[in-house]
C-alpha positions as CSV (number, residue, x, y, z in Angstrom):
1,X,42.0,-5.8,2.0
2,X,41.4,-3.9,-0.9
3,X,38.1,-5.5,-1.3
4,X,36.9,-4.5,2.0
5,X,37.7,-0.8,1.5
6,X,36.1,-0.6,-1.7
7,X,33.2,-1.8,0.5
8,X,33.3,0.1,3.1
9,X,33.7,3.2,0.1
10,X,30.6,2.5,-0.8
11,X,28.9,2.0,2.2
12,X,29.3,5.3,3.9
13,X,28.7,6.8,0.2
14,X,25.5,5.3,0.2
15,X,24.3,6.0,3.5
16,X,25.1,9.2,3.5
17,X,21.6,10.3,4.2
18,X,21.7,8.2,7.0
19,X,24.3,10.1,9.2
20,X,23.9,13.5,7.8
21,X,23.1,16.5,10.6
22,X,22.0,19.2,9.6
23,X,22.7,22.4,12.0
24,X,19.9,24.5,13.0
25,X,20.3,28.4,14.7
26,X,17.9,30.6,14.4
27,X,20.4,32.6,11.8
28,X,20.0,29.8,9.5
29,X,15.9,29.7,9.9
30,X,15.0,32.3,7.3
31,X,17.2,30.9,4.7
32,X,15.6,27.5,5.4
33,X,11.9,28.2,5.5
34,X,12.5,30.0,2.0
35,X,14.4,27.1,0.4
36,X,12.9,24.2,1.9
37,X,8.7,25.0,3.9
38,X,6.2,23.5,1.7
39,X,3.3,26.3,2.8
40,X,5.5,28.9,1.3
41,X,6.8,27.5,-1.6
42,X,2.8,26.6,-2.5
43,X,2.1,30.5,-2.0
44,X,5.5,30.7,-4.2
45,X,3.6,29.0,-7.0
46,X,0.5,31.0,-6.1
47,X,2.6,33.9,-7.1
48,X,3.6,32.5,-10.0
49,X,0.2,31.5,-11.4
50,X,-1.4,35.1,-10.6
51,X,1.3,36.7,-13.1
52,X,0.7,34.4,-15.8
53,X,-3.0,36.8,-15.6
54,X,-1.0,39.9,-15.9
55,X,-0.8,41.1,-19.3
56,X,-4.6,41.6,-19.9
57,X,-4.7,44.9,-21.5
58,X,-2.3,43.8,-24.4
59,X,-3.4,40.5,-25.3
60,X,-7.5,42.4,-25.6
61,X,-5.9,43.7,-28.9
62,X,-4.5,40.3,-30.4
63,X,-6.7,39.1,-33.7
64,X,-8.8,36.5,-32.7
65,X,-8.5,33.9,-36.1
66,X,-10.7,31.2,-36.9
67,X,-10.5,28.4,-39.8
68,X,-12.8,26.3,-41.0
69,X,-13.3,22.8,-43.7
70,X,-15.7,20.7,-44.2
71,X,-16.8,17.5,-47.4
72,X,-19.8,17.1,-47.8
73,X,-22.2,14.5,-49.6
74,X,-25.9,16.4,-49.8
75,X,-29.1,15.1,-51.8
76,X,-31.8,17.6,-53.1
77,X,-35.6,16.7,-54.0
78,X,-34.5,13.1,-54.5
79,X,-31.1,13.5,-56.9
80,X,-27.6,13.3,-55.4
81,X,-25.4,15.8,-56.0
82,X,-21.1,16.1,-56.2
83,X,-19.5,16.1,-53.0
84,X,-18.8,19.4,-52.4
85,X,-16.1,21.1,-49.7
86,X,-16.8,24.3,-47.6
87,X,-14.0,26.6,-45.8
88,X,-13.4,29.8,-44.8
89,X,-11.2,32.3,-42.3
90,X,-12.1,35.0,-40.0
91,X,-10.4,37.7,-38.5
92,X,-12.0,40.1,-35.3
93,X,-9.8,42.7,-34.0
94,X,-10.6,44.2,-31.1
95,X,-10.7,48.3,-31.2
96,X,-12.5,49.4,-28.2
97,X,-13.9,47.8,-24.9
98,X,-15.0,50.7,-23.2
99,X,-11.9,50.6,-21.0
100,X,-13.1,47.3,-19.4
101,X,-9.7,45.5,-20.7
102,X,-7.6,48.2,-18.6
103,X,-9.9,47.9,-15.8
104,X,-9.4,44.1,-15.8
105,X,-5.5,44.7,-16.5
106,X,-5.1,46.5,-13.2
107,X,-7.2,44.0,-11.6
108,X,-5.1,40.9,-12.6
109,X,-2.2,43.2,-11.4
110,X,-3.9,43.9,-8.0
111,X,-4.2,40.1,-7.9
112,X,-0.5,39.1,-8.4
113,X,0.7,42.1,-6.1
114,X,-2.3,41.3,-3.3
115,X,-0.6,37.3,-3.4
116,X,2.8,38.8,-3.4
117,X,2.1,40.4,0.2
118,X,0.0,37.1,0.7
119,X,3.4,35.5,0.6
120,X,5.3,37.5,2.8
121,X,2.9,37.1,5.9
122,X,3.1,33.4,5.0
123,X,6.6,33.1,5.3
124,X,7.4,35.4,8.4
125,X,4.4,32.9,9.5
126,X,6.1,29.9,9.2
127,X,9.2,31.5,10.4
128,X,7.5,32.7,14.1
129,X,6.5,29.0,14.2
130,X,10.2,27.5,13.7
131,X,11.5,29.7,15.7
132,X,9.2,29.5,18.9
133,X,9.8,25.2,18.3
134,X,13.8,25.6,18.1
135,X,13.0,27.4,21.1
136,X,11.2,24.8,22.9
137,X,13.5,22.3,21.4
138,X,15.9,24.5,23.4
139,X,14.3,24.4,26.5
140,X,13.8,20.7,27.0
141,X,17.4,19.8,26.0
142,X,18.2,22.4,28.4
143,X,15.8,20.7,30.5
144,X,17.0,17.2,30.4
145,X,20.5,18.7,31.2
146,X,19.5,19.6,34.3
147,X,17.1,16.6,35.1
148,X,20.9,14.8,34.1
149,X,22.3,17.0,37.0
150,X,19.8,16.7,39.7
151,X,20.5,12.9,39.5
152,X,23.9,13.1,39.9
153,X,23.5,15.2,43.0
154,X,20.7,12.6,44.3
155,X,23.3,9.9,44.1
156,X,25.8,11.6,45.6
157,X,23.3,12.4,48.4
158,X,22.5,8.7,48.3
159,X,26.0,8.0,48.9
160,X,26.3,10.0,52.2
161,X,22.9,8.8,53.3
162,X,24.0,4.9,53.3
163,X,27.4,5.8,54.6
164,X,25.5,7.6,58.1
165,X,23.3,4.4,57.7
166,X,26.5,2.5,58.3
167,X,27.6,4.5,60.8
168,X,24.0,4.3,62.5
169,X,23.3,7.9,62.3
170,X,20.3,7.4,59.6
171,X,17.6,5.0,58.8
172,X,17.2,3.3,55.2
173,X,14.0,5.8,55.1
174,X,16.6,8.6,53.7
175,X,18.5,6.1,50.9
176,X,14.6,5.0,49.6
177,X,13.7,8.7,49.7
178,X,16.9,9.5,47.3
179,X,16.0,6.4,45.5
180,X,12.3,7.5,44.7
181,X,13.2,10.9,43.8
182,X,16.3,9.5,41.1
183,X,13.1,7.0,39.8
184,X,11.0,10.3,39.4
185,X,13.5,12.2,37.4
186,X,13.9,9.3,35.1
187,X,10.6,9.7,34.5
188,X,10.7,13.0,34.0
189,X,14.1,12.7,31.5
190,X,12.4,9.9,29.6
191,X,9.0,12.4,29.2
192,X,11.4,15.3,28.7
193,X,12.9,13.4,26.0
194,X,9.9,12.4,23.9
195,X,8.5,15.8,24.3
196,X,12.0,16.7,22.6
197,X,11.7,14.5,19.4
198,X,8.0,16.1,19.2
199,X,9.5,19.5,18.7
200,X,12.6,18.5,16.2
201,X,10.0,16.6,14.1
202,X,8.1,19.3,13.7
203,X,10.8,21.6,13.3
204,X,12.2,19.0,9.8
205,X,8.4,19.5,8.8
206,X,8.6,23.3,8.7
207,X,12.4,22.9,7.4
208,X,11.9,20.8,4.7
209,X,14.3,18.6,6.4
210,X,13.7,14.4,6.0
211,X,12.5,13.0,8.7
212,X,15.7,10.1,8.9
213,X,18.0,13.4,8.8
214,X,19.6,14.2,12.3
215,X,19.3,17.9,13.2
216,X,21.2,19.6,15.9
217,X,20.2,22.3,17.5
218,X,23.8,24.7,18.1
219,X,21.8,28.2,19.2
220,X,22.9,28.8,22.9
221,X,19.7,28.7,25.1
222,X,20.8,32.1,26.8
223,X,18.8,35.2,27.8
224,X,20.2,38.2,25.4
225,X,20.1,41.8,27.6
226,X,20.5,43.9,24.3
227,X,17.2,42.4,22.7
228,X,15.4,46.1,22.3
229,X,18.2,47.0,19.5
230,X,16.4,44.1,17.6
231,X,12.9,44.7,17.6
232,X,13.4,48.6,16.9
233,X,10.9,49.7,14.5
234,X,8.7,52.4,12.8
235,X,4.4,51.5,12.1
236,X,5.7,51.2,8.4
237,X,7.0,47.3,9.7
238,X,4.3,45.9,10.4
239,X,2.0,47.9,7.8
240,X,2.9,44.5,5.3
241,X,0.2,42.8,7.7
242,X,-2.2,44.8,6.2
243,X,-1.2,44.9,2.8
244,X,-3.5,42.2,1.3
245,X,-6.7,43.9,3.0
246,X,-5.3,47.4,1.4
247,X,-5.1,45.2,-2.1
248,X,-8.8,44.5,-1.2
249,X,-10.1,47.7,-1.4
250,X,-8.3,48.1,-4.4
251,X,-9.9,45.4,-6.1
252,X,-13.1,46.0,-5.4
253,X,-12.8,49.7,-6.1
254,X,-11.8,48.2,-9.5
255,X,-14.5,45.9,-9.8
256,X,-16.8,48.7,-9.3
257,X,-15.5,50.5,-12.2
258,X,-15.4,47.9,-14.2
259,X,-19.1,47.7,-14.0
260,X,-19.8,51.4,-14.6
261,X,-17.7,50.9,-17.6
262,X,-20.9,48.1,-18.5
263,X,-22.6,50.7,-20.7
264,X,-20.0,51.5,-23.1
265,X,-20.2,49.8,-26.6
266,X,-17.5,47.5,-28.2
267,X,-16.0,48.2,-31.1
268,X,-14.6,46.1,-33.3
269,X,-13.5,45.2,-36.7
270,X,-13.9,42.1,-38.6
271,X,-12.9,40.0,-41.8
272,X,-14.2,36.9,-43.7
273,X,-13.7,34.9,-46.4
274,X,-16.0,31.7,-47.2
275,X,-15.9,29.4,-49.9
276,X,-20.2,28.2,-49.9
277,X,-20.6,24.8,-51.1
278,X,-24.1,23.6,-53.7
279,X,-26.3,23.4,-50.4
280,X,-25.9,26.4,-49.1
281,X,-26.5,27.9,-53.1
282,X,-26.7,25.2,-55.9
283,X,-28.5,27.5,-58.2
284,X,-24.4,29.0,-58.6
285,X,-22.8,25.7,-60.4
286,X,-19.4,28.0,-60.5
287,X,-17.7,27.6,-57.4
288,X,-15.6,31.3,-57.6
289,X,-19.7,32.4,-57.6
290,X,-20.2,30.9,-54.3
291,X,-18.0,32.9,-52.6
292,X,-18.2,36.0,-49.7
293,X,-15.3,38.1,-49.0
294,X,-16.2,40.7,-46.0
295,X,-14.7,43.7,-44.1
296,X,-16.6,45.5,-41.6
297,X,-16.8,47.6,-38.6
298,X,-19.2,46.6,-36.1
299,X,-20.5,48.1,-32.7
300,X,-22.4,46.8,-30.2
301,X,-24.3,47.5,-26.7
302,X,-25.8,45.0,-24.6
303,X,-28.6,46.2,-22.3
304,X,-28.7,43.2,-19.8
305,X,-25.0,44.0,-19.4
306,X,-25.7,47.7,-18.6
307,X,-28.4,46.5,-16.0
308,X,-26.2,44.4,-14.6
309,X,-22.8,46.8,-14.3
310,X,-24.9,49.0,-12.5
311,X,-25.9,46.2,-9.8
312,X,-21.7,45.3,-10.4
313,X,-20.9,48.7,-9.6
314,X,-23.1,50.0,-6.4
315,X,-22.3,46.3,-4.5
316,X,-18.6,46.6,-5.6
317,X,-18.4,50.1,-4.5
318,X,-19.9,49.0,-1.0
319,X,-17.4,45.8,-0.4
320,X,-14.6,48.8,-0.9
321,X,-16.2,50.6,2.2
322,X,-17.0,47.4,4.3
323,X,-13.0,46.6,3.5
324,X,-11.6,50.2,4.5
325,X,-13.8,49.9,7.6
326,X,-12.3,46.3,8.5
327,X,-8.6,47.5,7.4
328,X,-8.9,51.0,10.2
329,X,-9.9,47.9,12.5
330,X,-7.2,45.8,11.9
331,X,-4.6,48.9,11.9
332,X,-5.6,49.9,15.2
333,X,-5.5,46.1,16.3
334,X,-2.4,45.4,15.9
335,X,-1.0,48.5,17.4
336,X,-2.7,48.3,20.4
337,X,-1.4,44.1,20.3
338,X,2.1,45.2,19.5
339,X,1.8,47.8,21.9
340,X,0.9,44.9,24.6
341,X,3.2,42.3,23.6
342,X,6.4,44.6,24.3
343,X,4.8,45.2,27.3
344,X,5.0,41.3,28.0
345,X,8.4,42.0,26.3
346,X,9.8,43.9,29.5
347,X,8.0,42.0,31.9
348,X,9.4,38.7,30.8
349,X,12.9,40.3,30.7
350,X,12.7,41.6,33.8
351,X,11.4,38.3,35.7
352,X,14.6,36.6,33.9
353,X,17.1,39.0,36.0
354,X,14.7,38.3,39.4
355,X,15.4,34.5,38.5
356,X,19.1,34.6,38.3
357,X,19.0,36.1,41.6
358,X,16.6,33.4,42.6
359,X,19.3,30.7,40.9
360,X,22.2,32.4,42.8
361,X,20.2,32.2,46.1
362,X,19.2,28.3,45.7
363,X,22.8,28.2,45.0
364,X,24.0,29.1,48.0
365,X,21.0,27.5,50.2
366,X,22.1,24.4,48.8
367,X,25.7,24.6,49.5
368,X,24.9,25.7,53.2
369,X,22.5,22.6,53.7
370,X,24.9,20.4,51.9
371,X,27.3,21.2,54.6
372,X,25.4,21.3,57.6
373,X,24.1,17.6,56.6
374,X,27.8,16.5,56.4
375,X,27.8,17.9,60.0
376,X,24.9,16.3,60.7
377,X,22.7,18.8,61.7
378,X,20.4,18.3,58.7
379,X,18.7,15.2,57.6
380,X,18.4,14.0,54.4
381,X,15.1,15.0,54.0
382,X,16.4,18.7,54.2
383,X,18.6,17.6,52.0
384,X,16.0,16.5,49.6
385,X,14.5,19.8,49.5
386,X,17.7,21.8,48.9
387,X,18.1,19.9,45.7
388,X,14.9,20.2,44.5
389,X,14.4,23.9,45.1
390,X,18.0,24.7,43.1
391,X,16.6,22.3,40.3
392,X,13.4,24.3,40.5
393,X,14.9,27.6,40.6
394,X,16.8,26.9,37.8
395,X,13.8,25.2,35.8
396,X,11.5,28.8,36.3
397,X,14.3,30.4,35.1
398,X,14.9,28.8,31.8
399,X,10.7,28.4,31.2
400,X,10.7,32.7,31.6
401,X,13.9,32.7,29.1
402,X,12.0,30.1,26.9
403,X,8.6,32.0,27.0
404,X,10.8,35.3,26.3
405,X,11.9,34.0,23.1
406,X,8.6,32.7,22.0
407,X,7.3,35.9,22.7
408,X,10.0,37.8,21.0
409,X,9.3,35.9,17.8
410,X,5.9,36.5,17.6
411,X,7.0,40.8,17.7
412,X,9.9,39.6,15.2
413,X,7.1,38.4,13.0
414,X,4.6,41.5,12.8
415,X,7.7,43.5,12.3
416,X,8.8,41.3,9.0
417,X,12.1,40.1,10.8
């Protein structure tokens, strides 16, 4: 017995993975898509890698050392000479740059903040994308329920057709017309249901969720009236959005200084020992004689590099106007888009309250032709109908609610929520 518990033990502690559910709300969805989406841990890195560039200015001024050794075996006018070594060490220092090492300091740091916003718009990305497939996910669940529930009121039906068949007060054309609309909706659950997996697997793939990992999906497919306290905002939310277009400008603004700066010499100073070996000067046999210690200052100007600053600096100069341009653009784009989506906003949320009225009166249609067909003053083809216009009215209902939400995360998004 004890044998079979130990077992069992390690069974269930092995296949852990195999059983384990994961819940999913849209609560939870942020704190997932940080931890666990592959897109925005890969801008994560991108991050990363853009500050390891920061730090320019400072490391301009670090001495830039050099060693060198070498043996060698030389022959001169026919007669061999002693192997001989050669070495040496040099020192540069940077002084001066003509401010191109700031220039390309604030550039890396344009660069690591410009992927930083980068980063946010990838993640409220992926977020507007989980969230409008948890939402679908939502809404054929929701949608096989009440497939689920239309059958059991078409066999029910069925069951009252064959007992007037009995009675001789209907034909078997009503209990085949019951029978082909409960083959219908199995078809329909079966598509419902595939349709279903679709959107969970995709929702694992931006969750960073194994695929053999159950998920289930506990947010309550309902219609919230007191949604506008949620996407209250200011323009300031949704000016991340243009962030990395505003780091644009800034760049190339830089960049166009940078190659003004072109023109300005270099300064720098400089240090070297050598030992020479006999090949270099074998007239000195002493080898302390073959020797060069040097300290210097040394400036320089390249003329090619002027040209080509200037070039550098008028296209530069014209990429910052062609990005301010693009960035008024975009600004007054995505107002006028926000602006239109809450529009949408209302609309959808209004059509939801005109389709609970809509449910409420299929409701009670179907209740009053459920009893007149008991009476017998409606056939089983009205019958038929009643159920299919309370499914249907319910069905519009939760496709509105659905397309609310979807529509609702794609504000949530531009807003950074």
């Amino acid at each position: 017995m004890k044998t079979v518990l130990t077992v069992l033990i390690v069974v269930l502690v092995f296949c852990k993975p195999c059983w384990a559910e994961i819940l999913v709300s849209e609560e939870l969805l942020l704190q997932r898509i940080e931890g666990g989406n592959d897109i925005v841990q890969a801008s994560q890195q991108r991050v990363e890698a853009m500050a390891e560039y920061k730090g320019v200015l400072g490391r301009s001024f670090l001495p830039k050392a050099s060693i060198f050794a070498a043996q060698e075996h030389f022959q001169y006018a026919g007669e061999s000479f002693q192997d001989q070594p050669y070495y040496g060490a040099k020192l540069e220092i940077n002084l001066y740059n003509g401010g191109r090492d700031r220039v390309r300091s604030d550039i890396a740091n344009v660069q690591h903040a410009q992927q930083q916003s980068k980063l946010k718009i990838i993640k409220f990305r992926q977020l507007e994308d989980a969230r409008k497939t948890m939402w679908r996910a939502l809404y054929l669940k929701e949608l096989i329920g009440q497939y689920e529930n239309a059958q059991k009121l078409i066999a029910r039906n069925r069951k009252s057709a064959l007992k007037r068949i009995r009675s001789g007060v209907s034909t078997r054309s009503d209990q085949y017309e019951f029978e082909i609309k409960s083959s219908e909706l199995s078809q329909d659950i079966q598509t419902a249901r595939l349709a279903l997996e679709k959107e969970k697997g995709r929702l694992k793939v931006l969750l960073g969720i194994e695929p053999h990992t159950t998920i289930r999906l506990v947010e309550e497919f309902s219609h919230d009236h007191n949604w506008r306290q949620y996407i209250a905002h200011s323009e300031k939310d949704h000016d991340y959005l243009l962030e990395p277009k505003q780091w644009e400008v800034q760049k190339a603004s830089l960049n166009s200084e940078l190659g003004a700066k072109q023109w300005l010499p270099k300064l720098d100073v400089y240090a070297w020992w050598q030992q020479f070996n006999r090949r270099q000067d074998f007239d000195r046999v002493q080898s302390s004689q073959r020797q060069l210690t040097n300290l210097g200052l040394q400036m320089k100007w390249d003329f090619a590099d002027f040209i080509a600053g200037n070039v550098q600096s008028r296209a530069e100069k014209s990429l910052a106007e062609a990005n301010k341009l693009k960035l008024n653009f975009q600004k007054r784009e995505i107002e006028n888009e926000l602006h239109l989506e809450l529009r949408e906003l209302e609309l959808l949320d209004g059509m939801v309250h005109v389709a609970d009225e809509n449910v409420q009166r299929s409701e009670k249609f179907f209740q009053l032709i459920t009893d007149e067909y008991k009476r017998g003053v409606k056939t089983s083809g009205d019958m038929l109908m009643a159920t299919e216009k309370l499914v249907a009215s319910k069905t519009r209902k939760m496709m509105i609610v659905r397309d609310f939400h979807i529509a609702k995360a794609h504000i949530k998004a531009k807003l950074g929520q």
